[in-house]
C-alpha positions, 0 to 999 in steps of 0.5 A: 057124822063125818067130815071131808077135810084137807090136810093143808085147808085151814077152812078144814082145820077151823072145823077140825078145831071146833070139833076137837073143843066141843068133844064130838065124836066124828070121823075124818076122812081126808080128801088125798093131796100130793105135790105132783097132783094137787088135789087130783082126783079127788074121791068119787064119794067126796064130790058126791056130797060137795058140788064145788069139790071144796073142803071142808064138807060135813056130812051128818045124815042125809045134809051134807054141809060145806062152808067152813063157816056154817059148819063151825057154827052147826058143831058149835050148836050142835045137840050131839054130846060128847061121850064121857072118856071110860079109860083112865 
């Protein structure tokens, strides 16, 4: 399971939040942002799985979901466990 997150989306940071409380195990991947090009361009595998070009998307599998809202709602449902910690 990874996610397409955006430094400056709070769309994104709801996700990232979520994620961070529940403990799930996910990778980050950020869509690149710069003053003089926006957000532009933006990654070939990112719109591959966001038809809008928006952030955030969550991808576990083969379903790519991109609404902030459902997929704060997937995570917080999920059935994915977080792994205990083994340093101490």
């Amino acid at each position: 399971m990874y996610l397409w997150s955006g430094t400056l989306s709070p769309f994104s940071a709801k996700v990232r939040i979520v994620l961070a409380e529940k403990g799930l195990p996910i990778e980050i991947r950020e869509v690149p942002w710069s003053r003089q090009n926006k957000w532009h361009p933006k990654p070939k595998a990112f719109l591959d799985v966001s038809p809008r070009g928006e952030v955030p998307v969550l991808v576990d599998g083969g379903l790519a979901v991109f609404d902030s809202w459902t997929n704060g709602t997937r995570c917080q449902h999920s059935a994915i466990t977080p792994q205990p910690s083994t340093s101490g």
